[in-house]
N, C-alpha and C positions, 0 to 999 in steps of 0.2 A: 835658246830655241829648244822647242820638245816637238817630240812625236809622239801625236795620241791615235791607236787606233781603236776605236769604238767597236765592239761587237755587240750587235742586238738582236734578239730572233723573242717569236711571239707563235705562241699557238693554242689548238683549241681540240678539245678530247670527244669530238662530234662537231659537224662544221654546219649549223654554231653549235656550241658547246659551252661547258666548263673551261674559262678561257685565262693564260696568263702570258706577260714579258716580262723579258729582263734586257738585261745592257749591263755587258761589260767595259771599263775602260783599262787601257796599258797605255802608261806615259812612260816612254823611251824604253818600251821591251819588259816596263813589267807593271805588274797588277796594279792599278790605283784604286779603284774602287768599283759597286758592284751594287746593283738593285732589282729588283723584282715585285709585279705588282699581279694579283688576280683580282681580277674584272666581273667574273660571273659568266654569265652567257654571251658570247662572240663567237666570230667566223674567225678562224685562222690570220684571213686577210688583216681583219681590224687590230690581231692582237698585233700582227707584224708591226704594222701601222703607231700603234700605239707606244710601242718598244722603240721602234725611233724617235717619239714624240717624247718618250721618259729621258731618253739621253740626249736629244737635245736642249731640252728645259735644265737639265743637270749642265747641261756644257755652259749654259748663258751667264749660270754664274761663277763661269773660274774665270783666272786672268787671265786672257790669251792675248799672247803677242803676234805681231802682221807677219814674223817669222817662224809660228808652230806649224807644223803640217799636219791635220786631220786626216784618217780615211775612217770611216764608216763601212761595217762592213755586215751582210744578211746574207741568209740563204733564201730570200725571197727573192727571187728573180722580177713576181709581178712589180711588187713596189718599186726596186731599182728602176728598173725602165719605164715605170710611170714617173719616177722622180726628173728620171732624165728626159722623157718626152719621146721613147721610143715607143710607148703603148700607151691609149687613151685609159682615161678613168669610165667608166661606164656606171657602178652603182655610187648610188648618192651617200650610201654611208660612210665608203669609201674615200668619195671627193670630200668631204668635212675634213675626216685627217688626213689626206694627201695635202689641201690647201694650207691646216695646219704645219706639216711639213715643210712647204713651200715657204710657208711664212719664216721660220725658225730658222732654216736655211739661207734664207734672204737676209735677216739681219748678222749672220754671221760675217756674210759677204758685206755687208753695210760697212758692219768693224774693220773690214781690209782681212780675216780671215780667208785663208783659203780651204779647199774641203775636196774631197773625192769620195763619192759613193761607189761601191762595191757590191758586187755579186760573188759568193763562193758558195762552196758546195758545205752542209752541215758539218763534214769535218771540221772545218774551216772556222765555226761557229760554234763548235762543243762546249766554252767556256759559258755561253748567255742560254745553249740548251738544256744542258742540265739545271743551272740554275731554277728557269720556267718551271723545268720536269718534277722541281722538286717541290715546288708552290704547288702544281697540280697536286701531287702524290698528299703532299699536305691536307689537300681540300679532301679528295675524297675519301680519304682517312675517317673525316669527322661525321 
């Protein structure tokens, strides 16, 4: 049995902006691995969005047993509670990667996976926000 707790945050330097995610993971308390992508132009939301969307696609393909415990963890309050169904999706670009979301999350549960998403505050999240911060700093470097 492992515990992985994913942390992923996504953001954008003008909402939209110049926009990146990352996602970290820790299996059983320490670092396993670690990725970051820039987008270009995005809202905040989408990068959030899309940062969950990188670390669930990386999760589909490890081995995971019906006994690992998942948490997922952002400093984006909207997403979480659109994931879990305490807030509507309202824009459309939105619902594309929410539904993607949805989906990814649905097949984990398929597997007998189980999963918890999370809300915490940036500190919380430092390890996926630098990461981002430093793919921006990159861009407008060049």
């Amino acid at each position: 049995m492992s515990s992985y707790l994913i942390v992923s945050d996504g953001g954008s330097r003008g909402n939209p902006g110049p926009a990146a995610s990352a996602f970290v993971v820790f299996q059983d308390g320490k670092q396993n691995f670690m990725a970051g992508f820039y987008w270009g132009r995005k809202t905040n939301n989408q990068a959030e969005y899309l940062a969950l969307i990188m670390a669930l696609e990386w999760l589909k393909k490890e081995d995971l047993s019906l006994e690992d415990e998942i948490t997922f963890r952002s400093d984006s309050e909207l997403m979480i509670k659109q994931l879990k169904g305490e807030y509507k999706v309202k824009s459309p670009q939105i619902r594309i990667l929410f539904e993607k979301s949805r989906q990814l999350l649905q097949s984990l549960s398929e597997r007998g996976v189980s999963f918890r998403l999370e809300h915490k505050l940036r500190q919380h999240t430092h390890s996926a926000d630098s990461l981002l911060n430093k793919i921006l700093d990159m861009v407008s470097q060049k």
